[in-house]
KOLGU-913557 format. One line per 5 residues: their letters; for each residue y, z, x of N, C-alpha, C, O. Coordinates in Angstrom, 1 decimal, padded with zeros to 4 digits, always signed. Last residue first. Layout:
<pts>
a	Y/Z/X/Y/Z/X/Y/Z/X/Y/Z/X ~ ...;
</pts>
This chain:
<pts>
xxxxx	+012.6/+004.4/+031.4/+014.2/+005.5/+031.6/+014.0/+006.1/+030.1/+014.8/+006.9/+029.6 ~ +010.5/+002.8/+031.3/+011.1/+003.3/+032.3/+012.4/+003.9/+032.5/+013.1/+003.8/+033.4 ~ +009.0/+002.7/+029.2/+010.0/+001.9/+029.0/+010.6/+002.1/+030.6/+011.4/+001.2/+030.9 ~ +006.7/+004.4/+029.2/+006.5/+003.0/+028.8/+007.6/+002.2/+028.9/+007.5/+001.0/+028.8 ~ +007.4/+006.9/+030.5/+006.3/+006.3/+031.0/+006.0/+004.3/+030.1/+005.3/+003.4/+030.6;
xxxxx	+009.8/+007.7/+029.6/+009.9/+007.2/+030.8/+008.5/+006.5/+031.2/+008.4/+005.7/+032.1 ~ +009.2/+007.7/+026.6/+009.9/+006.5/+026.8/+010.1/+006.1/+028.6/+010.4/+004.9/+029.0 ~ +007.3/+009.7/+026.7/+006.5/+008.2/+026.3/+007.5/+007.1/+026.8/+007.2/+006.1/+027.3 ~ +006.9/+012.2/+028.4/+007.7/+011.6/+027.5/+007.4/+010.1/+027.5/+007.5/+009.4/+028.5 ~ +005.1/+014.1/+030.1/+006.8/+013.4/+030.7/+007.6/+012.8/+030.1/+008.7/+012.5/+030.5;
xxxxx	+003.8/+014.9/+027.8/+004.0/+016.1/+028.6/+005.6/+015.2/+029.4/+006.7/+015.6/+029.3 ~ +002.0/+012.6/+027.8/+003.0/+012.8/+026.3/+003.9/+014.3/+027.6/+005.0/+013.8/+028.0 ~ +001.4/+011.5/+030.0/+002.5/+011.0/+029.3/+002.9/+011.5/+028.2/+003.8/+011.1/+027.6 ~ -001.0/+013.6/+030.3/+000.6/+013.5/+031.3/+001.7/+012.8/+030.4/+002.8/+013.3/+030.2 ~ -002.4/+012.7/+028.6/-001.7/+013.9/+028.1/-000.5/+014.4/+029.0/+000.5/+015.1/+028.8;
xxxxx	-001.8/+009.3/+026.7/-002.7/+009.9/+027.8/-001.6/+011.7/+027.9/-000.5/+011.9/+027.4 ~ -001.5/+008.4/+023.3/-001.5/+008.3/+024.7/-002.1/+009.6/+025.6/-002.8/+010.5/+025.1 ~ -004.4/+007.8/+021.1/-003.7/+008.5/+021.4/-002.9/+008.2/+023.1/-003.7/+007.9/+024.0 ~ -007.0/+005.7/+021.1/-005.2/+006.2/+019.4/-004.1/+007.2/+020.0/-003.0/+007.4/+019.5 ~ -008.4/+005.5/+022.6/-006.9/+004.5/+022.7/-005.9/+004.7/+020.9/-005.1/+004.2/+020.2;
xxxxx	-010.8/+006.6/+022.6/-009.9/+007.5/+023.1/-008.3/+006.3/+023.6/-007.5/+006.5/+024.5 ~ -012.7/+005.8/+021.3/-012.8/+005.6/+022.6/-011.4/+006.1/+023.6/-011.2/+006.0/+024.8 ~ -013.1/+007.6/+018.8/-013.6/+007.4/+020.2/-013.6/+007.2/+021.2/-014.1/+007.9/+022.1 ~ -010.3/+006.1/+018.0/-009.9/+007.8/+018.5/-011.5/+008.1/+019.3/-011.4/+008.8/+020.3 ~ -011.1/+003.7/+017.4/-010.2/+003.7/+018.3/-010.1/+005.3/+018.9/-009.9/+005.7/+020.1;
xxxxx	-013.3/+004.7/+015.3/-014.0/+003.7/+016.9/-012.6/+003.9/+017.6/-012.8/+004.5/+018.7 ~ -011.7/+005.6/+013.3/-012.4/+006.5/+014.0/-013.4/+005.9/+015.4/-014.0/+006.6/+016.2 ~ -010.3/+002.8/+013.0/-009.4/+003.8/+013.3/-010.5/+005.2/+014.2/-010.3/+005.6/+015.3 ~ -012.0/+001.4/+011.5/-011.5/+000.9/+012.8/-010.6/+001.9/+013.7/-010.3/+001.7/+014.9 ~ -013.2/+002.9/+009.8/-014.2/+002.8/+010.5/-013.4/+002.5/+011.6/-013.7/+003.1/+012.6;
xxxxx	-010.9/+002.8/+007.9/-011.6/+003.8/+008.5/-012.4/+004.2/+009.9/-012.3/+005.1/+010.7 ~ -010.1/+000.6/+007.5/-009.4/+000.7/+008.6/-009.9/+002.1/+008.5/-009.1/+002.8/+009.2 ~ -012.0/-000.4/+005.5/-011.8/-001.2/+006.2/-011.4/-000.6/+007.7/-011.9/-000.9/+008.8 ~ -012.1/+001.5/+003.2/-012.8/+001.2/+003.6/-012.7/+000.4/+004.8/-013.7/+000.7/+005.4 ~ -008.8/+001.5/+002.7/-009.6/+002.7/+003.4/-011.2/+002.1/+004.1/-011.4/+002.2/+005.3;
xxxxx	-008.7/-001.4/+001.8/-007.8/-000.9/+003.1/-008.4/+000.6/+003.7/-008.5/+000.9/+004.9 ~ -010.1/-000.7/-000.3/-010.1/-001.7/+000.3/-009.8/-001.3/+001.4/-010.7/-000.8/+002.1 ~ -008.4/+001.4/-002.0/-010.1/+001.7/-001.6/-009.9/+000.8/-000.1/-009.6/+001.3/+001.0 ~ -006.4/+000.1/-002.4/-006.0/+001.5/-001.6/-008.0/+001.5/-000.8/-008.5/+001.6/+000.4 ~ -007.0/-001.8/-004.1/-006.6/-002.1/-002.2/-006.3/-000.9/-001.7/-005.8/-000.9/-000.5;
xxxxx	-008.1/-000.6/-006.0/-008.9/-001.2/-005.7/-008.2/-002.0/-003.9/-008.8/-002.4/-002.9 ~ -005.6/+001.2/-007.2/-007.4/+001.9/-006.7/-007.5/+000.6/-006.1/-006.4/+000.6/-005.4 ~ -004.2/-001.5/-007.5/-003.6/-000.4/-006.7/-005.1/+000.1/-006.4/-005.7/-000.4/-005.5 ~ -005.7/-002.5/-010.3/-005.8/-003.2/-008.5/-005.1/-002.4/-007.6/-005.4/-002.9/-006.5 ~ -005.9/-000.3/-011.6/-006.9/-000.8/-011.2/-006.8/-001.9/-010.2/-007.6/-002.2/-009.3;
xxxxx	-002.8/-000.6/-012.7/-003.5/+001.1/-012.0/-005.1/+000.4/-011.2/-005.2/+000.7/-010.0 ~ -002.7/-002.8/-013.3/-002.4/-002.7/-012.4/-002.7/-001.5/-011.7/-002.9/-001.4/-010.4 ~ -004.2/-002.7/-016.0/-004.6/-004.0/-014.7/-003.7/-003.3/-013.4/-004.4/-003.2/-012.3 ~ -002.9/-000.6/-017.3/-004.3/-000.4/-016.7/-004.7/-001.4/-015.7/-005.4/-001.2/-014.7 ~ -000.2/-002.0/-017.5/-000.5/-000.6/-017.1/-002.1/-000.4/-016.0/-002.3/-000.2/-014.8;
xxxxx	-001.5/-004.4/-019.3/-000.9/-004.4/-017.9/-001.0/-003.2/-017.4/-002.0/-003.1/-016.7 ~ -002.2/-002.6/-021.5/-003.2/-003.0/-020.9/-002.6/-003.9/-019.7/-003.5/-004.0/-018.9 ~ -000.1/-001.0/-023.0/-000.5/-000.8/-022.0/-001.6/-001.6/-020.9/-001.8/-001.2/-019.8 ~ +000.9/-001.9/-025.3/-000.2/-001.2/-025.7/-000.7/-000.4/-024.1/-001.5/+000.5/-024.1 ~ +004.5/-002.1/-024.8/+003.0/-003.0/-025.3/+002.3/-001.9/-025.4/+003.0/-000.9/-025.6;
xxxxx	+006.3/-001.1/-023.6/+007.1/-002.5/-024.5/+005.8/-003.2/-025.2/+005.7/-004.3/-025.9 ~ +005.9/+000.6/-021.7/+006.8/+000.7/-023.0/+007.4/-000.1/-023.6/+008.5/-000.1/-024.0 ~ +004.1/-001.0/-020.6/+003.6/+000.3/-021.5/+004.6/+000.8/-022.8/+004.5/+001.1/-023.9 ~ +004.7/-004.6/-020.1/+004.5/-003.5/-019.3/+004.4/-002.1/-020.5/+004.7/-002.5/-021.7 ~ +002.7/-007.0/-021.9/+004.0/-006.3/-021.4/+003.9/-004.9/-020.7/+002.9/-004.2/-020.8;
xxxxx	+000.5/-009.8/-022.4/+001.1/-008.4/-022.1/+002.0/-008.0/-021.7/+002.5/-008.8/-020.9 ~ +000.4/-012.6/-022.1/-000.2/-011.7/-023.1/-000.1/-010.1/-023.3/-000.6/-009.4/-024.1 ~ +001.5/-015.4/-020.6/+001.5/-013.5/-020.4/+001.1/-013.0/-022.3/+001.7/-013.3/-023.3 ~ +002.3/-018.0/-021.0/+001.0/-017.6/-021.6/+000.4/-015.8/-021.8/-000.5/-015.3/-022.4 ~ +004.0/-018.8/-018.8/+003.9/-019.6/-020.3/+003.2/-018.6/-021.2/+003.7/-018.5/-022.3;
xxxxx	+006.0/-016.7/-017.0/+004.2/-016.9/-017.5/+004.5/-017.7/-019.0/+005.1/-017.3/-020.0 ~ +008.7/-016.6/-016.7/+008.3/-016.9/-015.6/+006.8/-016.8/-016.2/+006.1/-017.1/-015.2 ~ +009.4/-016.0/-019.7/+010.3/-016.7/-018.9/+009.0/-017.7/-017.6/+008.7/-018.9/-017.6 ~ +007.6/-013.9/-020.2/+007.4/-015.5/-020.9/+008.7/-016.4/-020.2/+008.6/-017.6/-020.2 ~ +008.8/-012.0/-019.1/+007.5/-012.3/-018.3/+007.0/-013.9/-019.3/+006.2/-014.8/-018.9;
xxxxx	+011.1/-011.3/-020.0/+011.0/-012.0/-018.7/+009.4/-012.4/-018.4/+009.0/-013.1/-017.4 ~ +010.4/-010.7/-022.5/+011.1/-011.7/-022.3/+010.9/-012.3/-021.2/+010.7/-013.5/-021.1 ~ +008.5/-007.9/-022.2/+008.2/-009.9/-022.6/+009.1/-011.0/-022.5/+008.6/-012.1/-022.5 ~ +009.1/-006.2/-019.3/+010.1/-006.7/-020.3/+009.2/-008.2/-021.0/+009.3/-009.3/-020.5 ~ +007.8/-004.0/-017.7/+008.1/-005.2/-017.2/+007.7/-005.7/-018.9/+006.6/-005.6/-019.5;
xxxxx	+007.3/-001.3/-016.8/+008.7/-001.6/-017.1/+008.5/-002.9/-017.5/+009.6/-003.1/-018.1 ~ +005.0/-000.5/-016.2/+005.6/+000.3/-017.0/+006.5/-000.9/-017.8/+006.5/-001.2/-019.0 ~ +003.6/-002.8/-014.6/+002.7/-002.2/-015.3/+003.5/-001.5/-016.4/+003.1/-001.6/-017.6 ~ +005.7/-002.2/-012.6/+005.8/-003.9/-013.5/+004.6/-003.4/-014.7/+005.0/-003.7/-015.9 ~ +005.3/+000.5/-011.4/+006.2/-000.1/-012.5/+005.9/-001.2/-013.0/+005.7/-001.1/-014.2;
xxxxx	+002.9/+000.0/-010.2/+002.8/+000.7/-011.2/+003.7/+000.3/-012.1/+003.4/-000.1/-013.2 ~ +003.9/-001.9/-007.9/+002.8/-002.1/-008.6/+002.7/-001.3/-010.2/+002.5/-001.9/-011.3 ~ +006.2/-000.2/-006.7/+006.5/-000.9/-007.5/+005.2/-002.3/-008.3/+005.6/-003.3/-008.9 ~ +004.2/+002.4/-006.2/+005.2/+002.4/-007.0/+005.9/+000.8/-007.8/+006.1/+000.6/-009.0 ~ +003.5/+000.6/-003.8/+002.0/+001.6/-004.7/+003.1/+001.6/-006.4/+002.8/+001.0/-007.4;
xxxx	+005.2/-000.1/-002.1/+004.5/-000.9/-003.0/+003.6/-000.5/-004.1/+003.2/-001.1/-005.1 ~ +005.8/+002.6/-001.6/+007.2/+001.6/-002.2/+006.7/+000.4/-002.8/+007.3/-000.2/-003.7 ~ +004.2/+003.5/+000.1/+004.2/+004.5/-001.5/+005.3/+003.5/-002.4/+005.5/+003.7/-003.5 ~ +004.1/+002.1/+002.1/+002.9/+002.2/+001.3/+003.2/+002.7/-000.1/+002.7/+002.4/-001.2;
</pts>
């Protein structure tokens, strides 16, 4: 998570007009230290926006699993060890 979060931010820092007219006919921006920053900002704002996403989403699915009590194994098996009770040795 933090290796995508990171290299979202960079292309926002780092990312060079040459290459981005290479691979975008039309790119009108450069990454902060090569522009004004407004990549920077597109990208700080779609990072917030699937961090949100993904919280909103796997909130709700995560606090129904620890309900119904399947986020966690059972308390014998953590006490004999997960690998004899799921793998058998």
């Amino acid at each position: 998570m933090i290796g995508g979060i990171w290299g979202s931010i960079a292309v926002g820092l780092f990312a060079a007009p040459t290459y981005l007219s290479a691979s975008h006919v039309q790119a009108g921006y450069a990454g902060l230290f090569y522009s004004n920053g407004n990549l920077l900002a597109s990208q700080l704002m779609g990072t917030v926006f699937v961090v949100g996403w993904v919280s909103v989403l796997m909130v709700p699915f995560f606090a129904i699993l620890h309900y119904l009590g399947w986020l966690r194994a059972d308390s014998l098996e953590e006490i004999v060890g997960l690998d004899v009770s799921y793998h058998g040795g």
